[in-house]
Chimera marker file (.cmm) of the C-alpha trace (Angstrom):
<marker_set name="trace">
<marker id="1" x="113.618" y="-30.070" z="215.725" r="1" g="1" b="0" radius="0.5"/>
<marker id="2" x="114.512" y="-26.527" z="214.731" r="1" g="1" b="0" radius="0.5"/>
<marker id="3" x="111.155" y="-26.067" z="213.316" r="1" g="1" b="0" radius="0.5"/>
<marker id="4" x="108.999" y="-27.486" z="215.958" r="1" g="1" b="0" radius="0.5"/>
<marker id="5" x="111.022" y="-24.524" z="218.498" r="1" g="1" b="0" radius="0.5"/>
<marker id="6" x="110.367" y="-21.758" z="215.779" r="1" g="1" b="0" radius="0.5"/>
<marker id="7" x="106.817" y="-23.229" z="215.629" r="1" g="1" b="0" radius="0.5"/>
<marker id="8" x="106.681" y="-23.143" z="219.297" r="1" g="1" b="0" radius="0.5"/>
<marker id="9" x="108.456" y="-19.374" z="219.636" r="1" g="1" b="0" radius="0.5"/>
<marker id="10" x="105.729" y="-17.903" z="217.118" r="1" g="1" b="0" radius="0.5"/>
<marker id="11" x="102.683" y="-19.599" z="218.461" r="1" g="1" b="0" radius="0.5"/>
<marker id="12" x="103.376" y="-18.292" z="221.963" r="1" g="1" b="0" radius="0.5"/>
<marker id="13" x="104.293" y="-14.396" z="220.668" r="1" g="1" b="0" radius="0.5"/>
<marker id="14" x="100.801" y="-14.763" z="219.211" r="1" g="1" b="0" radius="0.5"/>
<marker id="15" x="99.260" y="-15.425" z="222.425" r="1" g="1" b="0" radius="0.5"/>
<marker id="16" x="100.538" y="-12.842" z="224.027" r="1" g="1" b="0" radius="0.5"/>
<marker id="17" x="100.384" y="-10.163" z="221.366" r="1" g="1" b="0" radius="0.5"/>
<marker id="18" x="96.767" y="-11.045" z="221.627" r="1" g="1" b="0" radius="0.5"/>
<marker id="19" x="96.775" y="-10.935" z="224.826" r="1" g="1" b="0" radius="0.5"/>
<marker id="20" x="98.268" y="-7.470" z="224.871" r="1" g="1" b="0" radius="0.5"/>
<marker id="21" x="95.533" y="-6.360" z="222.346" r="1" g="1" b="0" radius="0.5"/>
<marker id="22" x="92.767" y="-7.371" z="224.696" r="1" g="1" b="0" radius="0.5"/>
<marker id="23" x="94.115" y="-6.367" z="227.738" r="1" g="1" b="0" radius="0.5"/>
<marker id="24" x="94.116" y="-2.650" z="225.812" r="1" g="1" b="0" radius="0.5"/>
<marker id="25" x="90.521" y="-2.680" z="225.064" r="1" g="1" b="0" radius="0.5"/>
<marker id="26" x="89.326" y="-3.759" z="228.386" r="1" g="1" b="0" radius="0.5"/>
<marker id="27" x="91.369" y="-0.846" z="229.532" r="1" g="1" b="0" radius="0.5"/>
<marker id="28" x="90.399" y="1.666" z="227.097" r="1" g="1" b="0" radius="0.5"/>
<marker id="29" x="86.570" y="0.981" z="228.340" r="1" g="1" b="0" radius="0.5"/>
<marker id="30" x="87.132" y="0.689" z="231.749" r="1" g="1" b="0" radius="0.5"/>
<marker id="31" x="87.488" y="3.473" z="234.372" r="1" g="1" b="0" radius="0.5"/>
<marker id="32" x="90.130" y="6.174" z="232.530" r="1" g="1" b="0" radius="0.5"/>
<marker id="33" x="90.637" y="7.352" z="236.566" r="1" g="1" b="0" radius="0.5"/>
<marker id="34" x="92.054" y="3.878" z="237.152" r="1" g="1" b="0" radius="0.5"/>
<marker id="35" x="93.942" y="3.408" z="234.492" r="1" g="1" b="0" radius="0.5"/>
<marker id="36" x="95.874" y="6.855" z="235.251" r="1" g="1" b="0" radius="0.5"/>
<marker id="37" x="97.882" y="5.513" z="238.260" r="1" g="1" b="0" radius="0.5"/>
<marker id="38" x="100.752" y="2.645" z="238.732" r="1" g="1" b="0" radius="0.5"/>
<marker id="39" x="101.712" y="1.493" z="242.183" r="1" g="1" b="0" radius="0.5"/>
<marker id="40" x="104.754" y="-0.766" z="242.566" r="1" g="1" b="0" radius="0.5"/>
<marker id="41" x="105.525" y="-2.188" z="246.283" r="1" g="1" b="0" radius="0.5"/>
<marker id="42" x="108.530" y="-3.910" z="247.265" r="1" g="1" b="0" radius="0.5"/>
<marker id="43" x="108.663" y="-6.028" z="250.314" r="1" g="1" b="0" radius="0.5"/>
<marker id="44" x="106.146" y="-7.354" z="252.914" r="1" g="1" b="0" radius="0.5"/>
<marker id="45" x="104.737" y="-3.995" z="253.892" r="1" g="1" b="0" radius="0.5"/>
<marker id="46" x="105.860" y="-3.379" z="257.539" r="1" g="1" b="0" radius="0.5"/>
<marker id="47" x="108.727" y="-0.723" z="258.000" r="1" g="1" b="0" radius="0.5"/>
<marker id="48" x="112.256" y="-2.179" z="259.627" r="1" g="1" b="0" radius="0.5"/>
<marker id="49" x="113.188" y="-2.648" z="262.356" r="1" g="1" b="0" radius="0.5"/>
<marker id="50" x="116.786" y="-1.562" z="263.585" r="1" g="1" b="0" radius="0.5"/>
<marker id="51" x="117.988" y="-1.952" z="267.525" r="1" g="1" b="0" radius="0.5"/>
<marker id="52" x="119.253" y="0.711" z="269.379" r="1" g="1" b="0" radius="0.5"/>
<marker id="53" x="122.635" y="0.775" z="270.132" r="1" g="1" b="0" radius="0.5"/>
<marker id="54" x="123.678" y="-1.861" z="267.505" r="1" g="1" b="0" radius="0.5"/>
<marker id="55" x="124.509" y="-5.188" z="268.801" r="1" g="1" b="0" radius="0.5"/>
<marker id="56" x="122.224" y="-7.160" z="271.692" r="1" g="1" b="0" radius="0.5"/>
<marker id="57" x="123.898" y="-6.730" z="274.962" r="1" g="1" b="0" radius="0.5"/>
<marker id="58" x="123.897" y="-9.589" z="277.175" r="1" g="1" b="0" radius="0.5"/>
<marker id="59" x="125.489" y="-9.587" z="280.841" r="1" g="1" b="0" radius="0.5"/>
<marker id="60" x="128.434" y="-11.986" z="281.839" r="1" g="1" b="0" radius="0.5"/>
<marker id="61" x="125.954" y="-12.833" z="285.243" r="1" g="1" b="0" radius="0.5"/>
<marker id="62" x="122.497" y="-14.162" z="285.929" r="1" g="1" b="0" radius="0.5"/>
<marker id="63" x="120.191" y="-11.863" z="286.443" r="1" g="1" b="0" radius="0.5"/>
<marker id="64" x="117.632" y="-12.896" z="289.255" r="1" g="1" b="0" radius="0.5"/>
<marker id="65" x="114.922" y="-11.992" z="286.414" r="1" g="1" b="0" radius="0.5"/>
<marker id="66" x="116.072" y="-14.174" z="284.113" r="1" g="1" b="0" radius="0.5"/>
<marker id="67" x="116.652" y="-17.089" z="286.518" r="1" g="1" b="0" radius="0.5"/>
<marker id="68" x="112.907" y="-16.094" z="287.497" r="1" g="1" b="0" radius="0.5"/>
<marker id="69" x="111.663" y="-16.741" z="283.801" r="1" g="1" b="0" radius="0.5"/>
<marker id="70" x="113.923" y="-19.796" z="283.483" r="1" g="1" b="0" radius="0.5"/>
<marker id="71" x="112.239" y="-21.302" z="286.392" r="1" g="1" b="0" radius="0.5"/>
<marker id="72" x="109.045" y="-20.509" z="285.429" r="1" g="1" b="0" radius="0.5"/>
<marker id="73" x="110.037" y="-22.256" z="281.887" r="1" g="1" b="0" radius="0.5"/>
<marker id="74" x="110.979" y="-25.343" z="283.665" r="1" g="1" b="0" radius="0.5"/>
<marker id="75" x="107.572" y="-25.246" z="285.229" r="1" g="1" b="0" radius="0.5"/>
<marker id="76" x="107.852" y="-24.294" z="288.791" r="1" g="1" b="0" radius="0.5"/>
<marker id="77" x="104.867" y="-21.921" z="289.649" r="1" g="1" b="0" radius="0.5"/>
<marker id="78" x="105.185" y="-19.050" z="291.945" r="1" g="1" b="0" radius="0.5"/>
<marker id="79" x="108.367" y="-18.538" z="291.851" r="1" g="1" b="0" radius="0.5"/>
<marker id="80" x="110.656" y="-15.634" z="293.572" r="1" g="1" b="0" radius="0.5"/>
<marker id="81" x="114.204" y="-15.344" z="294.465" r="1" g="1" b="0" radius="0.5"/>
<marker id="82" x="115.240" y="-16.603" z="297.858" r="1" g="1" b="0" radius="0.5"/>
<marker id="83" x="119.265" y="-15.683" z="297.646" r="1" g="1" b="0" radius="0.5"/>
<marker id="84" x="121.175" y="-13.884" z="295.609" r="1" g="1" b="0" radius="0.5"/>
<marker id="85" x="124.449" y="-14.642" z="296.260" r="1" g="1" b="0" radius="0.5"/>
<marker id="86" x="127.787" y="-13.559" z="294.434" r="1" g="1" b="0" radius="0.5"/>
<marker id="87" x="128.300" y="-17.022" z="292.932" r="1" g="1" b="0" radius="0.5"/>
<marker id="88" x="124.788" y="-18.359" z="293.111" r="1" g="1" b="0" radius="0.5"/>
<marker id="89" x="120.916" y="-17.012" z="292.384" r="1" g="1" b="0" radius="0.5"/>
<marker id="90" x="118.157" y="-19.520" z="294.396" r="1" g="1" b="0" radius="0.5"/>
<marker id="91" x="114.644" y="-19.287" z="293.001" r="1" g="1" b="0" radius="0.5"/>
<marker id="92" x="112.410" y="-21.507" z="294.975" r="1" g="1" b="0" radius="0.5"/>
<marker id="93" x="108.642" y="-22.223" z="294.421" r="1" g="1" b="0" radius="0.5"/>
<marker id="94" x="105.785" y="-24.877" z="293.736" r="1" g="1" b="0" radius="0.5"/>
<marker id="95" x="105.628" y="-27.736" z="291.113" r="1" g="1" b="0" radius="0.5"/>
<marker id="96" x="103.062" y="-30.358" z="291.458" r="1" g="1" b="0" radius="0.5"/>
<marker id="97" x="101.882" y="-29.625" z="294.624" r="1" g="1" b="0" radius="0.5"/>
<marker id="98" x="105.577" y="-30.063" z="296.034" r="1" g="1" b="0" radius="0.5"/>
<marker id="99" x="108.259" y="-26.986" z="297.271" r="1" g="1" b="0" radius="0.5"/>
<marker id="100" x="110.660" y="-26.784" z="295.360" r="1" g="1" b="0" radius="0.5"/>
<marker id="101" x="113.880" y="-24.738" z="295.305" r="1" g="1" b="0" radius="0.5"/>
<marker id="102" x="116.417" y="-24.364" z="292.058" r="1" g="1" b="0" radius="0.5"/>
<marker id="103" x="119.805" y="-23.001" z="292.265" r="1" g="1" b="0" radius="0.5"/>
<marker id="104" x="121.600" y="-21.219" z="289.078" r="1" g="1" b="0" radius="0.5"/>
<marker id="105" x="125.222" y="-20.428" z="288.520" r="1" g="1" b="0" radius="0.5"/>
<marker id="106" x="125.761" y="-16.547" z="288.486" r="1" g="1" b="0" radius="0.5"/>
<marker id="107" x="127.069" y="-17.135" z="285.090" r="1" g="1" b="0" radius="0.5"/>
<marker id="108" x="125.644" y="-15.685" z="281.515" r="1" g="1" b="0" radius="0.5"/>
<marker id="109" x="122.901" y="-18.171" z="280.538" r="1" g="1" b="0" radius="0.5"/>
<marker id="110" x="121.925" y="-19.305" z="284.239" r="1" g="1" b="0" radius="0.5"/>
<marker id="111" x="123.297" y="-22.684" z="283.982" r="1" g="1" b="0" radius="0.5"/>
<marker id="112" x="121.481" y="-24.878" z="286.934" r="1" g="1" b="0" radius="0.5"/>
<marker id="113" x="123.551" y="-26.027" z="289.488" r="1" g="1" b="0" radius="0.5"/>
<marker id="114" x="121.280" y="-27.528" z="291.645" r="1" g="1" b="0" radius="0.5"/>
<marker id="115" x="117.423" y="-28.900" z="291.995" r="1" g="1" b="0" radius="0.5"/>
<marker id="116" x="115.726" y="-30.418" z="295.227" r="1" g="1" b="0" radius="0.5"/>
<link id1="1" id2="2" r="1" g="1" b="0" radius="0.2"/>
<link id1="2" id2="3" r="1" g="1" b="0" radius="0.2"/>
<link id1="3" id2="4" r="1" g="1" b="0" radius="0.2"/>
<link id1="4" id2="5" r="1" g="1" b="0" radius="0.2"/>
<link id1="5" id2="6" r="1" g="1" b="0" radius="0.2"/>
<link id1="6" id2="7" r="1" g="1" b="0" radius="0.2"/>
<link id1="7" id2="8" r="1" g="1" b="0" radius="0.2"/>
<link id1="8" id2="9" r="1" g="1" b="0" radius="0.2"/>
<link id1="9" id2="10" r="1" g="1" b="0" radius="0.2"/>
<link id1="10" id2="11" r="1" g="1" b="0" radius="0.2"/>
<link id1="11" id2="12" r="1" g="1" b="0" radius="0.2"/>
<link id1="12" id2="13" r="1" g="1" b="0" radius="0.2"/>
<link id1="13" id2="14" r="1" g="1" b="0" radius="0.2"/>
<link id1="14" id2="15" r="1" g="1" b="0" radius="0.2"/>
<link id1="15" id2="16" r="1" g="1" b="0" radius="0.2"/>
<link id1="16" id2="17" r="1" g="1" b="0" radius="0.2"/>
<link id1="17" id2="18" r="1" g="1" b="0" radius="0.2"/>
<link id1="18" id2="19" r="1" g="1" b="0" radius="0.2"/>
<link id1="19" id2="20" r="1" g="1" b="0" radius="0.2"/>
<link id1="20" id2="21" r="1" g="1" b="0" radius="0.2"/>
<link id1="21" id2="22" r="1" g="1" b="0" radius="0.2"/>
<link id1="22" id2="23" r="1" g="1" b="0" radius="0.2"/>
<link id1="23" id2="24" r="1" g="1" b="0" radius="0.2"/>
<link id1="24" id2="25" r="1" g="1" b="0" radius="0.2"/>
<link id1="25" id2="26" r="1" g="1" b="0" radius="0.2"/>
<link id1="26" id2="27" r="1" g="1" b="0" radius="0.2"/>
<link id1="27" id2="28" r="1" g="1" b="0" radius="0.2"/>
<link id1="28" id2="29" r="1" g="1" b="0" radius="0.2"/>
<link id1="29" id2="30" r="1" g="1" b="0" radius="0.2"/>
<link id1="30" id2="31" r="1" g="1" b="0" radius="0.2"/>
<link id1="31" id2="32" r="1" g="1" b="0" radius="0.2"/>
<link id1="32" id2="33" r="1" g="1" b="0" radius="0.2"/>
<link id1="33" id2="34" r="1" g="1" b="0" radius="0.2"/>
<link id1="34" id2="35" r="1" g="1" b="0" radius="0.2"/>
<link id1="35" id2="36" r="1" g="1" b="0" radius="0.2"/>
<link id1="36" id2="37" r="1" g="1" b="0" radius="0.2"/>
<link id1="37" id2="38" r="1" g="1" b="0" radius="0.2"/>
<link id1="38" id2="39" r="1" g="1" b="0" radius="0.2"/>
<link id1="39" id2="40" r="1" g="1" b="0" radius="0.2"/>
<link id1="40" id2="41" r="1" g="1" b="0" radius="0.2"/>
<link id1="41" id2="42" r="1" g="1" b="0" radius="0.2"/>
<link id1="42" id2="43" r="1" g="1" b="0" radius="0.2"/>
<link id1="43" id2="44" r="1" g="1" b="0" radius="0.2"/>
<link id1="44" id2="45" r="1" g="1" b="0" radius="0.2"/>
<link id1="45" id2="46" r="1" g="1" b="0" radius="0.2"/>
<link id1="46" id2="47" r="1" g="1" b="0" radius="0.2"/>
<link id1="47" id2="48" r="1" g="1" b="0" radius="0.2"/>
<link id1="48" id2="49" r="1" g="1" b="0" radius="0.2"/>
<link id1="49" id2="50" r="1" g="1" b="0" radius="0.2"/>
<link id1="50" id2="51" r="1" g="1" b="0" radius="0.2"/>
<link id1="51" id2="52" r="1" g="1" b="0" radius="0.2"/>
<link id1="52" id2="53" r="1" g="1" b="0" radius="0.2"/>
<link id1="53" id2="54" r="1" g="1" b="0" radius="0.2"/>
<link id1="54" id2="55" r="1" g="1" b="0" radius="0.2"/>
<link id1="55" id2="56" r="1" g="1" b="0" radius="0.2"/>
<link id1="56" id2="57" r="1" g="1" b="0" radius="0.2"/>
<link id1="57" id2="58" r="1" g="1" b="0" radius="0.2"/>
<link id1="58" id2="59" r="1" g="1" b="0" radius="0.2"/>
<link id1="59" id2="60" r="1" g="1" b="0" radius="0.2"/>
<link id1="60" id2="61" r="1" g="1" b="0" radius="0.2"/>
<link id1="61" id2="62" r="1" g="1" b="0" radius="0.2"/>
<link id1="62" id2="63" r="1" g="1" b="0" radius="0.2"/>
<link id1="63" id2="64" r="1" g="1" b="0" radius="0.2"/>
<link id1="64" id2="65" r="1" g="1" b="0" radius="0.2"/>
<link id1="65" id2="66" r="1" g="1" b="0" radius="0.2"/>
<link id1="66" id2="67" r="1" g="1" b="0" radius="0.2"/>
<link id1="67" id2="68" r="1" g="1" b="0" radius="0.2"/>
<link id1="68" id2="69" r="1" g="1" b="0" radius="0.2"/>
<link id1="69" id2="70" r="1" g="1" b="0" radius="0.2"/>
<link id1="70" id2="71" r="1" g="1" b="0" radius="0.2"/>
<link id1="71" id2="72" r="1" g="1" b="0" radius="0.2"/>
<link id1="72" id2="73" r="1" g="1" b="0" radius="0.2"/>
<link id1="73" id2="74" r="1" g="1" b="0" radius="0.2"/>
<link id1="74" id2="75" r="1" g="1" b="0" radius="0.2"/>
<link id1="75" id2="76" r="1" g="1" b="0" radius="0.2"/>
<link id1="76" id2="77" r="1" g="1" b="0" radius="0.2"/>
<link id1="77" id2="78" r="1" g="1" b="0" radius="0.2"/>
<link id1="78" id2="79" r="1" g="1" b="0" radius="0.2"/>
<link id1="79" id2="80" r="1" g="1" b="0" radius="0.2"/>
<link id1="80" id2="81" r="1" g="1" b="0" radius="0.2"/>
<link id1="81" id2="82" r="1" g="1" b="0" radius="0.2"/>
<link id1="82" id2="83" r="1" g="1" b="0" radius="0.2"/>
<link id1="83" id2="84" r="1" g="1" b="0" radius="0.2"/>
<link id1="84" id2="85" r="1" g="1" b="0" radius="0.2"/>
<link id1="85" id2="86" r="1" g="1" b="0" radius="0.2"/>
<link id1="86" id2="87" r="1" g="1" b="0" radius="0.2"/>
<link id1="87" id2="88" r="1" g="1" b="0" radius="0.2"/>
<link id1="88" id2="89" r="1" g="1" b="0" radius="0.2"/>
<link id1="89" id2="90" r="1" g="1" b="0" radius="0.2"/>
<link id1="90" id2="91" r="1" g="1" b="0" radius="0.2"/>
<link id1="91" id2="92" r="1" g="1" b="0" radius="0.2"/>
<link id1="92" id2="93" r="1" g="1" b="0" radius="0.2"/>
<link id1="93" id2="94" r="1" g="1" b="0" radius="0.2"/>
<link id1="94" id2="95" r="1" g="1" b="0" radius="0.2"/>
<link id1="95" id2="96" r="1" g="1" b="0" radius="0.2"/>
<link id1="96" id2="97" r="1" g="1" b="0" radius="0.2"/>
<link id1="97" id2="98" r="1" g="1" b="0" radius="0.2"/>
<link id1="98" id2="99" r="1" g="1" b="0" radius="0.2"/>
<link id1="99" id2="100" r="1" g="1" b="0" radius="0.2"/>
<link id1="100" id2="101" r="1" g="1" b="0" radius="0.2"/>
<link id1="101" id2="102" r="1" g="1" b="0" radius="0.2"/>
<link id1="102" id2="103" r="1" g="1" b="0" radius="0.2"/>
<link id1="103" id2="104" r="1" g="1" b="0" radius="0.2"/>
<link id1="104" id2="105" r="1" g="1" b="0" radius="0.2"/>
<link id1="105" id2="106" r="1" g="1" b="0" radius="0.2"/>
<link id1="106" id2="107" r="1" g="1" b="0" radius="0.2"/>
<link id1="107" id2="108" r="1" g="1" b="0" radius="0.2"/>
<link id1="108" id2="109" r="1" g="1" b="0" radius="0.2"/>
<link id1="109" id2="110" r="1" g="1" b="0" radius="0.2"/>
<link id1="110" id2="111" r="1" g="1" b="0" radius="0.2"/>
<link id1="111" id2="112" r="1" g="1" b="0" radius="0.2"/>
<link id1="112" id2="113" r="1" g="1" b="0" radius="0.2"/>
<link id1="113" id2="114" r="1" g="1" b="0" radius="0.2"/>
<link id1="114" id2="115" r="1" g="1" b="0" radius="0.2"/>
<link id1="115" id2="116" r="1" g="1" b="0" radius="0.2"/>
</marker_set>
């Protein structure tokens, strides 16, 4: 067993040793310019990215944008704000050929409250 690993262990040194030895000679008669120069990259090539001002700030209320794009995500087409109240944000507008009006809570996430 011992000698089928040393076997094994030699056999592959001489692959690669002549593997080295070729790899040389193509080199040495191929472009010297391009043989001058080594370039090592790390990564995925794009620079990073860092936020401003640290951590993502999101409001304790609904904004009457973001209850805008929520409706528009639930599929209601044309939709604007029709009250903005201190406890409640209506967005009403038109899904499959019907009115129709949604109200949020004027809490962080825009939870909905209400749908007719």
């Amino acid at each position: 067993m011992f000698k089928k690993m040393i076997k094994a262990v030699v056999l592959s040194a001489a692959l690669v040793a002549g593997g080295i030895g070729t790899l040389a000679v193509t080199a040495s008669s191929s472009n010297q310019a391009a043989a001058q120069s080594i370039e090592l990259r790390f990564g995925n090539g794009h620079a990073p990215r860092y936020r401003q001002g640290g951590r993502h700030f999101a409001p304790n209320f609904c904004d009457p944008r973001h209850a805008l794009g929520k409706a528009q995500s639930m599929g209601i087409r044309r939709a604007h704000v029709v009250r903005n109240a201190p406890r409640r944000v209506a967005v009403a507008g038109f899904q499959r050929g019907q009115q129709v009006r949604v109200v949020f809570a004027n809490q962080r996430g825009c939870p909905v409250i209400g749908y007719r």
